[in-house]
N, C-alpha and C positions, 0 to 999 in steps of 0.2 A: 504494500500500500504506500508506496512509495510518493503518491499523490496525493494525499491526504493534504485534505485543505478544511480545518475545523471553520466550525461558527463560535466565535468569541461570544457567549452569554453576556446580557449587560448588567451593566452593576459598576460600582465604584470601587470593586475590588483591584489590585494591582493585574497589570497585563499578563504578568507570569504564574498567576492563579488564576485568570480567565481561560488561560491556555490550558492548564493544567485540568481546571472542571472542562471543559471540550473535551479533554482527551480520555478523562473520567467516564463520562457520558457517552463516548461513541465505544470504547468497549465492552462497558454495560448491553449493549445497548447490538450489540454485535457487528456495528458498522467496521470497527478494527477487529481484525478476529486474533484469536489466540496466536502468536509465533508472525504478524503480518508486521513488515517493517517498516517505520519512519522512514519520513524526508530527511535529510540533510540538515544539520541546525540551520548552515547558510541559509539552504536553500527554502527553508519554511518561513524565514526571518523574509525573505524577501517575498516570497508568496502573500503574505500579511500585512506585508509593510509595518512588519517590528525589528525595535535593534536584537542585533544577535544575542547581548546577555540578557535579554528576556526571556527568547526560546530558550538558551542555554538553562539559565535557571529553571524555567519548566520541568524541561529533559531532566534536568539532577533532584529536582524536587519528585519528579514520579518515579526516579528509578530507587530515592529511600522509602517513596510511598509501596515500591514491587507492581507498580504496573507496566515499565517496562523495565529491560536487561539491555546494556551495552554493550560491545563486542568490538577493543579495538580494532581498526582497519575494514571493519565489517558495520559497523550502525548500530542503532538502537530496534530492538524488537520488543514486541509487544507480548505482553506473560500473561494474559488473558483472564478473563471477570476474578477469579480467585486473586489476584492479585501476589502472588508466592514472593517471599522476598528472599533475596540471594541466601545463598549457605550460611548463616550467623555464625561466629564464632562459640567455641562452646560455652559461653557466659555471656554472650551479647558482643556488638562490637566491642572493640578497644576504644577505651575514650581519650581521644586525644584533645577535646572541645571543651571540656569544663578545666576552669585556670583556680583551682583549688590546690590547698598545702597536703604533703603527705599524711596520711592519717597517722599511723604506726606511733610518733613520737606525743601524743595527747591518749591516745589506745592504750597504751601503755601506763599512764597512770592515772586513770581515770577513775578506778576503782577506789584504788586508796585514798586518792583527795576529796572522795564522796562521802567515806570513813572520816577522813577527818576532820567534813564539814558537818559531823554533827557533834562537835565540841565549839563550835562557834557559837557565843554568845547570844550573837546577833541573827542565828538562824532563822526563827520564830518572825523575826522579823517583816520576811521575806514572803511572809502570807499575804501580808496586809498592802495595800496599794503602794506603792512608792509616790514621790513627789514628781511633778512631772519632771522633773531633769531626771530623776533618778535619785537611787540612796547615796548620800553624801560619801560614804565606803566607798560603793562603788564607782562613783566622781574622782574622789583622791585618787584613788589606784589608776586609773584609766590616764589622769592628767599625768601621775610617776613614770607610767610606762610608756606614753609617747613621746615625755622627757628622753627616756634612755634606751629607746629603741628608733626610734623615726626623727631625731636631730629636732624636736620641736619644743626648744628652750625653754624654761621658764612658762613652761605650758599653766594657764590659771583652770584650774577646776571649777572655779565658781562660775567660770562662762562654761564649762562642758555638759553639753546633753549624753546621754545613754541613750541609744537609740535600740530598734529592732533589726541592727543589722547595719550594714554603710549604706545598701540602697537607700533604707529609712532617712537617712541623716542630708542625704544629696538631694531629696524629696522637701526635707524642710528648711535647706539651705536656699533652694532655688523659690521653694515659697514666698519666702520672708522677702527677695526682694522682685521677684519676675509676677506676673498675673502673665491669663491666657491670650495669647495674641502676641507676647513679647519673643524678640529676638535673643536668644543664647548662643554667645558664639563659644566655639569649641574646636578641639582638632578635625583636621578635615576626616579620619578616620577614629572614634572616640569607642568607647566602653559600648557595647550593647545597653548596657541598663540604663546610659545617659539619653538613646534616644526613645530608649519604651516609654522612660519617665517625659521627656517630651510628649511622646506622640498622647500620653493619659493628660496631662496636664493642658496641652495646646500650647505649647510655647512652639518656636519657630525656631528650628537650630542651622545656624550657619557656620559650614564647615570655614577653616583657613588653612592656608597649605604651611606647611613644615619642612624644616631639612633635619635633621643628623641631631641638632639642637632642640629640637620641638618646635612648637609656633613661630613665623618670623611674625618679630616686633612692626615693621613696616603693614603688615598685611591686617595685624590689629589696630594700628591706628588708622589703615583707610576704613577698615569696617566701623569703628566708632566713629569715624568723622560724619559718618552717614547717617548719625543721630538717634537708630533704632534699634540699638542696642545698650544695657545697661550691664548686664554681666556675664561675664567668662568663665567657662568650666575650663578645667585643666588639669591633666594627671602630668605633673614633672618628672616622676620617679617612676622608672620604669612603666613607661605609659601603652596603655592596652588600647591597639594591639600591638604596634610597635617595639616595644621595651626600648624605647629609648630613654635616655636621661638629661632632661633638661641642667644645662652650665649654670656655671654662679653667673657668667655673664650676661648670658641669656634673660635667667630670671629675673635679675637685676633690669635690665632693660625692657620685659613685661613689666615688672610693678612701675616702671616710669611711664610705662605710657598708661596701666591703669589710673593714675593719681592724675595724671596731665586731661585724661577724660572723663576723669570719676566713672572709673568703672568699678562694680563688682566682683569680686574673685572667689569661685568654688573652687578650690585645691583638693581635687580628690589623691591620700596618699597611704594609698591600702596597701603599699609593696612597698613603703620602706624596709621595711625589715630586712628586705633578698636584695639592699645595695648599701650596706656600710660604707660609710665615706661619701656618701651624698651628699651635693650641696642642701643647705639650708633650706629650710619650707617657703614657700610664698609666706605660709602665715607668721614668719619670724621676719621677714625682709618687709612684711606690708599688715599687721597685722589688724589696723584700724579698718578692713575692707576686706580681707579675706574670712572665706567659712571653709574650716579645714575640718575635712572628712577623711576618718580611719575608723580602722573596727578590729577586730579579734577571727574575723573568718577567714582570711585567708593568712595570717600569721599563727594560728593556735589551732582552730579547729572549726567549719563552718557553720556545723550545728547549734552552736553559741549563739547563734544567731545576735551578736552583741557588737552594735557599729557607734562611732563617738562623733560628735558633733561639737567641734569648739568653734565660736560664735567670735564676731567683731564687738568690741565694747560699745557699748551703749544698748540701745531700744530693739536692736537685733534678737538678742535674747528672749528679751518681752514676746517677741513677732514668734520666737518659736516656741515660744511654750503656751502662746493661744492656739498654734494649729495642733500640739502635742493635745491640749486638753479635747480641742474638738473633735481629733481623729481615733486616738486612744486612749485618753487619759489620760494614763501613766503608760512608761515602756515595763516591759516583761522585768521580772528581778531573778528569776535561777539561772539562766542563760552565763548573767553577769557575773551573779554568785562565784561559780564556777571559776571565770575570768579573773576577777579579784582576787580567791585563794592564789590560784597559780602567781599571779605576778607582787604579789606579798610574800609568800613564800619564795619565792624566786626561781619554780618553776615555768613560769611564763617563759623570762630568757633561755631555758634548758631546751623545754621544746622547740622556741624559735631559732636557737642555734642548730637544733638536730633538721632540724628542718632544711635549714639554709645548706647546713653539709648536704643532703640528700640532695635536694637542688642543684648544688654546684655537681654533684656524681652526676646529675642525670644530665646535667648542660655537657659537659664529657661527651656522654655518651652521642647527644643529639650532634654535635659537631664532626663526631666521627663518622655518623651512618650518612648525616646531611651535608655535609662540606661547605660548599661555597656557596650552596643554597640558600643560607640562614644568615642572613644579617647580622656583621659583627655583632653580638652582645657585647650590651653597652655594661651589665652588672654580672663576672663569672656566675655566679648563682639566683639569676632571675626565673622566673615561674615560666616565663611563654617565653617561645624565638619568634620570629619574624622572616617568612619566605617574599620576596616582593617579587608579585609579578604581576601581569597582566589579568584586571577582571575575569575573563572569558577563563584565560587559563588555572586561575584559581579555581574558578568553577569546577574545570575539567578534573583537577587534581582532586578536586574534594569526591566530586562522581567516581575516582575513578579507589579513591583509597576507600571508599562507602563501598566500594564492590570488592576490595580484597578484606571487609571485616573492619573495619576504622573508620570512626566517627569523627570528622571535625567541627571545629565552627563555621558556618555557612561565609562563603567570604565574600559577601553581601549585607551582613549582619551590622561590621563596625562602618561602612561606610554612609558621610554625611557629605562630603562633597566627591560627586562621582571623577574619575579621570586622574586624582591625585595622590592619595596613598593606598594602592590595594597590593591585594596576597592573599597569602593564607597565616594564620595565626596558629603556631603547635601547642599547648600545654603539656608540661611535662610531668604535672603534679598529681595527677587524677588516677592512673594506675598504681594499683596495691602494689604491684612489683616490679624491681627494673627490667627484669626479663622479658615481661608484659610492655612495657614501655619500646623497648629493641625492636620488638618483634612490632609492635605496630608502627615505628619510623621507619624500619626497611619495606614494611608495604607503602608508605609515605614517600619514600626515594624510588618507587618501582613506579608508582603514579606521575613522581618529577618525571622519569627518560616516557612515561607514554606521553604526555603534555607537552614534551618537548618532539618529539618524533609528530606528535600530530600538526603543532605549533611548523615544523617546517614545512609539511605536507602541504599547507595551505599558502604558503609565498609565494 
């Protein structure tokens, strides 16, 4: 079926899910029959009059749905109403898409710290509603340990929220000072979770293009001169998906053009941890205007679900702790719990150090199987590498590593300005095991030479 030429259903859905229910519906439906094979990406893209990484997306979007099966050198075929999905690994793919810390070094003592949290005083405590920042316990410890993990001096606890997690905390940062309609500017390829919270909120995010350094400072002062914009999301450390590391320089010359435009700064800096020796936070270089977001999930353990929110002095606070009361009242307290023993005890550092080692093993290892694929790492032991290439071809790699058993992140997911930073993002942290880890970057390197062999085919 080589000729297959869908009817896009209408709706306000994206083109690549119009396509996708067409091709839904015509196998249902028996117009495609079981084993009948696709057009060409090209060639459907231009049957339609869609860009190519629309179909492309389609195509990789159905063949993790199992209705069709790719076939280097040969096409996509169609696997019929049952929709079978390729041979699964025997525990599900390999996850190479969630950017999570090793479990093993919190697994590990989990138990006993749970024993010895019922000699805590203040356990009983933790029945009763907290305040909406949080219990003041928990505030101290959370300020001590951003002090001496993430370079964030003189951290004041009396500005620090507890949140439910760091999404939570990037949700009430950008509350306090954006409403719906407003512009957020941001890296031109930023966090997933920055643009869902956009897309639930209605903010309008506009990507900037970046080099080696993070943001250029030029491209944010033409964007604020343009009047409609107020504040900037920004991961400096180790920034997803990139891992790059914003300079002291650099930084230094963001906060100058924040101040010169009064601009707002959300510092998201969840991966301090996996770059010691990082320059200084925004919110130590600018701290009257930055809201600096961290948490405990991907330095300790996810399931804490326990993110911090330190706030600019003044009325800022106030602003968070009326949307804190409107939306939950108070934040959760055992999560925290939890959080606090370890980094009073001084377990926190133990497992974020074990962590970091395992990290820096597993960057090792990725550089070996990945070579020159992988974008120098800016921190030996960051969480995710960086493959840069070409949209389409990301696509193809992800389709093609989704068929040897390995999951990644869709590499359409971090992109906010199309054309300017794409790839694929690896995470290295989310397998139990290294061995696990190996075995899914060599079917990852197997996907680079087809992308690449396909990638010439068509010049």
């Amino acid at each position: 079926m080589a000729g297959w030429t869908p009817t896009l259903p209408p709706g306000d859905a994206p083109l690549y899910e119009r396509l996708l229910d067409a091709l839904r519906a015509d196998i249902a439906s028996g117009a495609l029959a079981d084993g009948a094979r696709l057009p060409p990406q090209r060639d459907l893209a231009h049957r339609l009059g869609l860009g190519l990484g629309t179909v492309t997306r389609a195509y990789v979007e159905a063949e993790k749905a199992g209705l069709i099966q790719g076939h280097v050198g040969r096409g996509s075929f169609v696997r019929g109403p049952g929709g079978a999905r390729p041979e699964p690994a025997a525990n599900g793919p390999i996850d190479l898409a969630r950017n999570i810390a090793p479990l093993a070094p919190a697994q590990a003592r989990l138990s006993e710290t749970l024993g010895r949290l019922r000699r805590r005083a203040d356990l009983l405590d933790h029945l009763a509603y907290a305040p909406p920042a949080g219990l003041e316990t928990q505030r101290r410890a959370a300020a001590a340990w951003l002090s001496r993990s993430a370079g964030l001096a003189g951290a004041d606890w009396t500005r620090l929220v507890v949140c439910s997690g760091a999404q939570q905390a990037l949700n009430l940062a950008f509350g306090a000072v954006a409403r719906p309609g407003d512009t957020v500017l941001c890296e031109s390829s930023t966090f997933y979770g920055v643009k869902a919270l956009a897309e639930h909120a209605g903010y309008r995010l506009e990507g900037l293009p970046m080099d080696a350094d993070g943001v250029l400072p030029d491209a944010l002062d033409a964007a604020a001169a343009r009047g409609t914009a107020r504040v900037v999301a920004l991961q400096p450390t180790l920034q997803n998906p990139t891992g790059r590391i914003m300079s002291a320089a650099r930084r230094a010359e963001i906060v100058a053009v924040a101040r010169a435009r009064d601009l707002w700064l959300v510092e998201d800096d969840i991966y301090a941890v996996y770059a010691p020796g990082a320059p200084p936070p925004l919110a130590v270089l600018a701290p009257e205007r930055t809201f600096y977001v961290s948490g405990a999930s991907k330095s300790l353990a996810p399931g804490l679900r326990t993110g911090f929110l330190v706030t600019p002095p003044g009325e800022a606070l106030d602003r968070v702790l009326r949307a804190v009361r409107a939306l939950a009242y108070a934040p959760p307290n055992f999560g925290g719990l939890i959080a606090t023993q370890w980094i009073e005890e001084g377990v926190a550092d133990q497992i974020a150090a074990e962590s970091v080692a395992e990290m820096a093993a597993r960057m090792v290892l990725a550089r070996q199987v990945l070579g020159a694929a992988i974008e120098a790492p800016a921190s030996p032991s960051a969480p995710h590498v960086w493959l840069p290439m070409p949209e389409l071809d990301a696509e193809r790699v992800a389709g093609r590593a989704l068929r040897g058993g390995v999951e990644l992140t869709p590499p359409g997911a971090p992109i906010v300005a199309p054309g300017l930073e794409t790839g694929v993002r690896i995470c290295l942290g989310a397998t139990a095991e290294r061995g696990e880890l190996e075995r899914g970057l060599r079917v990852v390197a197997d996907a680079l030479i087809g992308a690449d062999e396909r990638s010439r085919a068509t010049i």
